[in-house]
C-alpha positions as CSV (number, residue, x, y, z in Angstrom):
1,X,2.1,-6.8,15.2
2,X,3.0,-5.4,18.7
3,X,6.2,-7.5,19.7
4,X,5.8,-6.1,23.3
5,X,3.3,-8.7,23.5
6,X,4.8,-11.8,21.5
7,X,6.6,-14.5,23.5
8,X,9.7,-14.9,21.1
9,X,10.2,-18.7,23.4
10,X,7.5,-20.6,21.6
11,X,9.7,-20.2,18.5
12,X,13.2,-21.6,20.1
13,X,14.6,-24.3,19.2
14,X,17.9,-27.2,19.5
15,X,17.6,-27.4,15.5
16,X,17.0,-23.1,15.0
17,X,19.7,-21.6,12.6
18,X,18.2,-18.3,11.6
19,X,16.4,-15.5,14.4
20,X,15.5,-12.3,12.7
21,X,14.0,-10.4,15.5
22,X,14.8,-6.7,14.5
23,X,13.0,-4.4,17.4
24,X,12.0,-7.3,19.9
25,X,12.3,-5.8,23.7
26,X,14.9,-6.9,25.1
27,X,14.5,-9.4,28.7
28,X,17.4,-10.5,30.9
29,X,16.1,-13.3,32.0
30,X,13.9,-14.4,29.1
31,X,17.2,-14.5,26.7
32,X,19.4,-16.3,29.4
33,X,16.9,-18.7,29.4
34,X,16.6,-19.7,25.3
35,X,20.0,-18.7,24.1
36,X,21.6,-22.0,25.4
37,X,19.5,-23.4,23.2
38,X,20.7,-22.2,20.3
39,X,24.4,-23.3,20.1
40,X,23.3,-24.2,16.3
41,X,22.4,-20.7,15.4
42,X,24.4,-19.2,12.5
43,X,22.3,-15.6,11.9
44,X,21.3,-13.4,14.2
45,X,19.5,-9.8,13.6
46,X,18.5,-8.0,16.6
47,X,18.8,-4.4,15.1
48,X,16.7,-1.7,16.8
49,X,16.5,-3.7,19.8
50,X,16.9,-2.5,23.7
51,X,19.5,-5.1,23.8
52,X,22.6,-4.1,25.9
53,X,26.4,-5.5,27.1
54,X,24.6,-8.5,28.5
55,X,23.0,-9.6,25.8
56,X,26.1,-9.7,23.9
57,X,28.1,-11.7,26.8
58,X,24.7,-14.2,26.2
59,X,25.2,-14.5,22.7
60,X,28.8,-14.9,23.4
61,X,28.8,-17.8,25.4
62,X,26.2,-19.8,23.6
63,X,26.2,-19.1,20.0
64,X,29.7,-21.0,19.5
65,X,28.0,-21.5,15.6
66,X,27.1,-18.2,14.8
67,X,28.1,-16.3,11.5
68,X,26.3,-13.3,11.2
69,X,24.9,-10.8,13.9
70,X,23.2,-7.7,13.3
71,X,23.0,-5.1,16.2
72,X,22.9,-2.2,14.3
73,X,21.1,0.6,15.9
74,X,21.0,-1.0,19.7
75,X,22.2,2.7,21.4
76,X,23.0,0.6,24.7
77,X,25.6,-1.6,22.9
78,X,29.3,-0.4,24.1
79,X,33.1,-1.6,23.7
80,X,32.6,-3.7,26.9
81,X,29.6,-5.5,24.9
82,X,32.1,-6.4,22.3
83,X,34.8,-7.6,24.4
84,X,32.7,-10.0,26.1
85,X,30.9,-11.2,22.7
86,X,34.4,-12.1,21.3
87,X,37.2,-12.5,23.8
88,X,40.1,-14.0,22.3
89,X,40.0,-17.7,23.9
90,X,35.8,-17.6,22.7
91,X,35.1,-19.7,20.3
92,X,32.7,-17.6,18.5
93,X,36.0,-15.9,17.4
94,X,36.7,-18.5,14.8
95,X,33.3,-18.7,13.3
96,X,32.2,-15.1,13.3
97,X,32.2,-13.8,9.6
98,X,29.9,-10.8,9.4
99,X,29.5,-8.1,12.2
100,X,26.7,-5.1,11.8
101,X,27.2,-2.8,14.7
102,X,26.6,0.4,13.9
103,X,25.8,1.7,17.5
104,X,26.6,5.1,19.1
105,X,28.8,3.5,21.7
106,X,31.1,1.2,19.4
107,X,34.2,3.7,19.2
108,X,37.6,2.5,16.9
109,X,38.8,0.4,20.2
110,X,36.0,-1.8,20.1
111,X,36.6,-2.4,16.4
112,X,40.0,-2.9,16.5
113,X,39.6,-5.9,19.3
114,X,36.6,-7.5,17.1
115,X,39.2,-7.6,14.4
116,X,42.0,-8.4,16.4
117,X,40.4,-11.4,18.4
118,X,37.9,-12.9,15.1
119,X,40.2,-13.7,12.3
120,X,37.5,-15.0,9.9
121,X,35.5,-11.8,9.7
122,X,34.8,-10.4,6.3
123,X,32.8,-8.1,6.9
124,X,32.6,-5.3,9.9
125,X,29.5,-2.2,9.6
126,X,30.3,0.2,11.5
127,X,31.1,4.1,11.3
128,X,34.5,3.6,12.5
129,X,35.7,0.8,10.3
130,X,37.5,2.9,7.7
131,X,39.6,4.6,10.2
132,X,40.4,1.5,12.0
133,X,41.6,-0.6,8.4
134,X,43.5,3.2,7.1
135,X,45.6,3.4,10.9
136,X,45.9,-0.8,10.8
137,X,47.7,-0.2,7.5
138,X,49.5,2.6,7.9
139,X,50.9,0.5,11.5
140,X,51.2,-2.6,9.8
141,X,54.0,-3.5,11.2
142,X,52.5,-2.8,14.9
143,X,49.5,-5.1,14.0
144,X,51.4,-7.6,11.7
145,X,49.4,-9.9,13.7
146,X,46.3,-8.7,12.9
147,X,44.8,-11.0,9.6
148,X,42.5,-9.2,7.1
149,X,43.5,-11.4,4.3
150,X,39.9,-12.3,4.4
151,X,38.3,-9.1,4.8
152,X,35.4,-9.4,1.8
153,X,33.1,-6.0,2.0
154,X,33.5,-2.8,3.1
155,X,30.3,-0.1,3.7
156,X,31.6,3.3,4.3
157,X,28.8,5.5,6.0
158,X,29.1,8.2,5.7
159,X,32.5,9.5,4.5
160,X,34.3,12.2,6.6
161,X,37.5,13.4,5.5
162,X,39.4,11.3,3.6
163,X,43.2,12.1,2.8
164,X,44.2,10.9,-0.8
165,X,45.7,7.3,-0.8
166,X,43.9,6.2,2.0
167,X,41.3,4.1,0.3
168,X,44.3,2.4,-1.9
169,X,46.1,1.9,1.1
170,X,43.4,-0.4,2.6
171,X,42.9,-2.2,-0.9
172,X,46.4,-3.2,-0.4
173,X,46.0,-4.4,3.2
174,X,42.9,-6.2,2.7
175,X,43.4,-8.4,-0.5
176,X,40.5,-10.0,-0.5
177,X,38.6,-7.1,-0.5
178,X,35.8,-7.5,-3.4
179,X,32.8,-4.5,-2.8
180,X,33.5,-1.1,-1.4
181,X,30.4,0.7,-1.2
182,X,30.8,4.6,-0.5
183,X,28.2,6.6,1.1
184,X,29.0,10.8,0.7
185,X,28.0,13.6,3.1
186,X,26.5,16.6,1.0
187,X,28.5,19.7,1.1
């Protein structure tokens, strides 16, 4: 199916609680116009999408209810995107639990202010996570008021260098942590 040509609108709804729309082209004004309609949306996957900062800001201020996004692979996503999905007064911050953004753009600042402003995220995809949880714990005390308790999953993809300790050191600073799944470079 050509999704250049699919009207994602007939399928919007008040009641809506799951949109999987991996690859759909991004519109300005066709998403500012059904997003407040979906304050009772808990998953959203936009992955591969043209989606940009905007879109983000959109989802920010609508999707008070949402638990999982997915915007892995959207190459226009930035830091700034991030900053205005989760600001700290938003109150997406407190409902956020699972954050896929594994986009060129996202650096370790962006990261660290996702984790910083959403304490109930679990789970974070992104290339940069590692370093972020490994310099959080070694600067605990700089942080202290940063809570991973809950942190649940972490994907590391690929592995760069890695200094001995480090991956004990965020076991320690992330109790909850349950799966580590560890993805190696050859050579």
């Amino acid at each position: 199916m050509d999704l250049k040509y699919f009207d994602i609108k007939f399928l919007i709804s008040t009641e809506l609680q799951k949109l999987n729309a991996p690859s759909y082209p991004y519109d300005y004004e066709q998403f500012s116009n059904f997003f407040p309609k979906l304050e009772k949306l808990q998953v959203l996957v936009l992955c591969y999408s043209k989606i940009d900062d905007s879109c983000l800001k959109i989802i920010g201020t609508w999707c008070k209810n949402l638990r999982i996004l997915d915007v892995n692979e959207c190459d226009k996503l930035t830091d700034t995107g991030l900053e205005w999905l989760v600001p700290k007064t938003a109150e997406l911050s407190t409902t956020l639990q699972e954050l896929s953004v594994t986009c060129p753009a996202i650096k370790k600042k962006g990261i660290i202010m996702a984790l910083q402003n959403c304490p109930a995220l679990r789970v974070v995809e992104n290339d940069h996570i590692f370093d972020v949880l490994v310099e959080a714990a070694q600067q605990s005390a700089e942080l202290a008021h940063t809570n991973l308790s809950n942190f649940a999953r972490l994907l590391l993809c690929p592995v760069g260098e890695c200094s001995s300790g480090q991956l004990g050191l965020v076991v320690r600073y992330c109790p909850s942590l349950f799966s580590v799944t560890i993805f190696v470079k050859e050579g």
